[in-house]
C-alpha positions as CSV (number, residue, x, y, z in Angstrom):
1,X,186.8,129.8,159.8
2,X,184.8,126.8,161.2
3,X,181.7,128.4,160.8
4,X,182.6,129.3,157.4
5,X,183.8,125.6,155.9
6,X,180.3,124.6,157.9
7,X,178.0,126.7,155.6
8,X,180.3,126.3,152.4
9,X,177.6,124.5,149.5
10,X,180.9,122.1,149.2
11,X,180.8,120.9,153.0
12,X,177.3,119.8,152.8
13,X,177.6,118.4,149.9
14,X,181.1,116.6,150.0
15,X,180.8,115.1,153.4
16,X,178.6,113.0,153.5
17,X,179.6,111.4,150.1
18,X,183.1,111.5,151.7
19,X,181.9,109.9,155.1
20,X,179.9,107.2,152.4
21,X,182.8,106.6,150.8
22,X,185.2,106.5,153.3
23,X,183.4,103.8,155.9
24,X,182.6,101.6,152.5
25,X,186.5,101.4,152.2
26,X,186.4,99.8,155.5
27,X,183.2,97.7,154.7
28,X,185.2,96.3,151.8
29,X,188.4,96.1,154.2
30,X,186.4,94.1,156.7
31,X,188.0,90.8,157.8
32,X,184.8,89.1,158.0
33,X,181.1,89.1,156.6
34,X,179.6,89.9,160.1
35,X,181.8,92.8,160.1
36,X,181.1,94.3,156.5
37,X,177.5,93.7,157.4
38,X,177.7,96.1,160.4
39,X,180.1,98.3,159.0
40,X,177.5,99.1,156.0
41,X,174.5,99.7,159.0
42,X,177.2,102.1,160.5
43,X,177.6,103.9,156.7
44,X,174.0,104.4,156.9
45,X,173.3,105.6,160.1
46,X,176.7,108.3,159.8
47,X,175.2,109.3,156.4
48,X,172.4,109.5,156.8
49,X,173.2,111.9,160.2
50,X,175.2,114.3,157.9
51,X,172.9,114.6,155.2
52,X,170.0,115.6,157.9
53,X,172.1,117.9,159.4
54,X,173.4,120.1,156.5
55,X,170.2,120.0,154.3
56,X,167.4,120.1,157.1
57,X,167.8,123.7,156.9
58,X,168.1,124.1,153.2
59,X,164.8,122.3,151.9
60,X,165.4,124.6,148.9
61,X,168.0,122.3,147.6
62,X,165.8,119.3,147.1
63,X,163.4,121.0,145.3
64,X,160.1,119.5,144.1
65,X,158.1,116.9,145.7
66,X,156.1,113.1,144.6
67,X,155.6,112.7,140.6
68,X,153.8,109.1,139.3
69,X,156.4,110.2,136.7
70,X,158.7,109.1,138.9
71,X,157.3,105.9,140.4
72,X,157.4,105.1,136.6
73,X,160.9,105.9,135.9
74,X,162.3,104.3,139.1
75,X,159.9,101.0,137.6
76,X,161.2,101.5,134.2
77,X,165.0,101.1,135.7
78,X,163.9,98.4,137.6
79,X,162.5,96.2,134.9
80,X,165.7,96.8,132.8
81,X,168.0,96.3,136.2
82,X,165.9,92.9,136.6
83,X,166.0,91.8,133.0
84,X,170.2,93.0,132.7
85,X,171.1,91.0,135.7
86,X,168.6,88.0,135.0
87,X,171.3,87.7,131.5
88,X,174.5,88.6,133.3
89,X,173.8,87.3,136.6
90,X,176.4,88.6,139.3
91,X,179.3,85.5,139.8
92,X,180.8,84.9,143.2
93,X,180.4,83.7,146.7
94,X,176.8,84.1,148.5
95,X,178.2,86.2,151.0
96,X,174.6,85.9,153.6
97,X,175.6,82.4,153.2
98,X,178.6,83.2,155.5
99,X,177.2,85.6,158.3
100,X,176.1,85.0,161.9
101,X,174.9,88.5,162.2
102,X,170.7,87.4,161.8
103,X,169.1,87.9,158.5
104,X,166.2,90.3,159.5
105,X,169.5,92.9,160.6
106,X,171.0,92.2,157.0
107,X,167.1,93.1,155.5
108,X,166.1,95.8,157.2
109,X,170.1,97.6,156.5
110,X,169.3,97.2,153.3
111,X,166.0,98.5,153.1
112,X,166.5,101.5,155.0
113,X,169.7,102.3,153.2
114,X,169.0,101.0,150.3
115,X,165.7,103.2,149.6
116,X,166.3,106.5,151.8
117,X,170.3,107.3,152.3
118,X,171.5,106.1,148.7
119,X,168.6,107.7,146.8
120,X,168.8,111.1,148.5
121,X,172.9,111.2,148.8
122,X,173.7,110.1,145.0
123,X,170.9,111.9,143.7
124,X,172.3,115.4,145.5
125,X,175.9,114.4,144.3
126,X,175.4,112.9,140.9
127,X,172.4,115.1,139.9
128,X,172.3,118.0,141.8
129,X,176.5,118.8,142.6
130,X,178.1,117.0,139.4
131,X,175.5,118.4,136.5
132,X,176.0,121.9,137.9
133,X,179.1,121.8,139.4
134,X,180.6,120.9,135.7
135,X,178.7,123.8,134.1
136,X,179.9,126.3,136.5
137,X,181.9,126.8,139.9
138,X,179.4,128.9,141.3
139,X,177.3,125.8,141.1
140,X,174.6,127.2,143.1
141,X,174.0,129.8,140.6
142,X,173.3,127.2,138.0
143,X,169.1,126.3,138.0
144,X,168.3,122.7,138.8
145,X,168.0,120.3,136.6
146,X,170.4,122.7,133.7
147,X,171.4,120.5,130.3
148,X,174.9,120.6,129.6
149,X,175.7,117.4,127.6
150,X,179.3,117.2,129.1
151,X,178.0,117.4,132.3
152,X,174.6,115.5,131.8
153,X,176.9,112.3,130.1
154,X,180.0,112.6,133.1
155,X,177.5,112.4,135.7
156,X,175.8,109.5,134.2
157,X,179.4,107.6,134.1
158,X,180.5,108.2,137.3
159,X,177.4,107.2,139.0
160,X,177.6,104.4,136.9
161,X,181.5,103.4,137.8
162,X,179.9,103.7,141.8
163,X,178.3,100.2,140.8
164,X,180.1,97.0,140.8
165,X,181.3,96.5,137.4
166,X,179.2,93.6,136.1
167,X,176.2,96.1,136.6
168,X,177.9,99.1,134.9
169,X,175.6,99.0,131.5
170,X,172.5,98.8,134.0
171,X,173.4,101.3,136.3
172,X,174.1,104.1,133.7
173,X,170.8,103.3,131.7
174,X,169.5,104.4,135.8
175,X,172.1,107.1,136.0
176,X,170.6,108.6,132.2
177,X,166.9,107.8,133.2
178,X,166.8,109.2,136.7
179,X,168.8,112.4,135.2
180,X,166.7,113.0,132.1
181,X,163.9,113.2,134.5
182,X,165.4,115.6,136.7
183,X,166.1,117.7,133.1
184,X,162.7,117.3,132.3
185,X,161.1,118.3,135.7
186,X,163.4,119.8,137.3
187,X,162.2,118.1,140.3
188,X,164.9,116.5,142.2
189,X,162.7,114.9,145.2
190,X,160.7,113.0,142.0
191,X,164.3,111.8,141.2
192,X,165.5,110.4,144.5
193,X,161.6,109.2,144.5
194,X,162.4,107.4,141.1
195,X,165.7,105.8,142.5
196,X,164.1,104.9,145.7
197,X,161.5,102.9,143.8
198,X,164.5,101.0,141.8
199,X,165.9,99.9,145.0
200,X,163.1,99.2,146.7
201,X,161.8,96.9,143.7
202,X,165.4,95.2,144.0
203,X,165.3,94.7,147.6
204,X,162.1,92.7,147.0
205,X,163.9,90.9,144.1
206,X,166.5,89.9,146.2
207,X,163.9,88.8,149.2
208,X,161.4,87.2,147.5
209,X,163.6,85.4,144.9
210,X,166.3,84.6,146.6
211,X,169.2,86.5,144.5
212,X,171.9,87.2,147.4
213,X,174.7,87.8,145.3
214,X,172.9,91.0,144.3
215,X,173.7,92.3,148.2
216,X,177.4,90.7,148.5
């Protein structure tokens, strides 16, 4: 029975978004900035764990490898996500303003999470789970990168609605750029590439510029 549930396509895909999900409920729950800092480097490292666990020994489910395609897609997103936020900048408290845990810990959470467990965890949920998934049960059975518009357009949104809600416009232009590259490819490693370039081009942002309420 355990052995089962361990090798069922919806463990390994469902728990580590679940684990993701779950500790950021506690990140948002945190009674302090210190703590919500270290709860999101505990995220990381627990999600991170689960997704090397269950995919290590199915390569065949990221299929695909490095595309410039996709170092241009991930730059496209990021000059849009730059220019969107640059208009609508995020409102709020500065919330590195209020921490004691020390800045280089805040940095390099964020640039570890931000550009190798996000990328690789939405990109199997939103783009490889949700656009098959939606197409068929069997979802396995479904070829990568498959066109359904229902499915392409619900993915897209609920990736979207995973953003804050300021950055909802910005994030599904990124949720239909990074999945009409997958369509077009069918390479899902140039997609987390492509994401991982967004976020790495943001981390920069944010660190060279100064924009903190980008990571509150």
């Amino acid at each position: 029975m355990v052995q089962a549930l361990l090798k069922s396509p919806f463990t390994r895909y469902l728990v580590p978004f679940a684990a993701f999900i779950g500790i950021g409920a506690l990140q948002t729950a945190a009674p302090s900035h210190d703590a919500c800092w270290l709860i999101y480097g505990v995220k990381m490292l627990v999600t991170g764990a689960l997704l090397w666990w269950f995919f290590r020994p199915r390569k065949e489910e990221i299929p695909g490898g490095f595309d410039w395609n996709a170092v241009f897609t991930g730059l496209a997103v990021l000059a849009v996500w730059i220019i969107y936020y640059t208009l609508a900048p995020a409102s709020g408290e500065d919330a590195l303003g209020l921490v004691q845990v020390p800045l280089f810990a805040v940095v390099l959470f964020k640039l570890i999470g931000s550009t190798t467990v996000v990328p690789v965890l939405e990109e199997l949920i939103f783009r490889s789970f949700l656009m098959r998934i939606l197409i068929k049960d069997d979802f396995l059975s479904v070829p990568a990168g498959a066109y359904k518009p229902h499915a392409f357009w619900i993915s897209a949104v609920l990736f979207a609605l995973m953003h804050p809600m300021n950055l909802w416009g910005v994030a599904l232009f990124a949720g239909v750029a990074y999945g009409a590259y997958f369509v077009k490819t069918k390479n899902l490693w140039g997609a987390v590439i492509a994401h991982a370039v967004t976020n790495l081009g943001l981390w920069l942002y944010v660190l060279i510029l100064g924009k903190w309420a980008l990571w509150s």
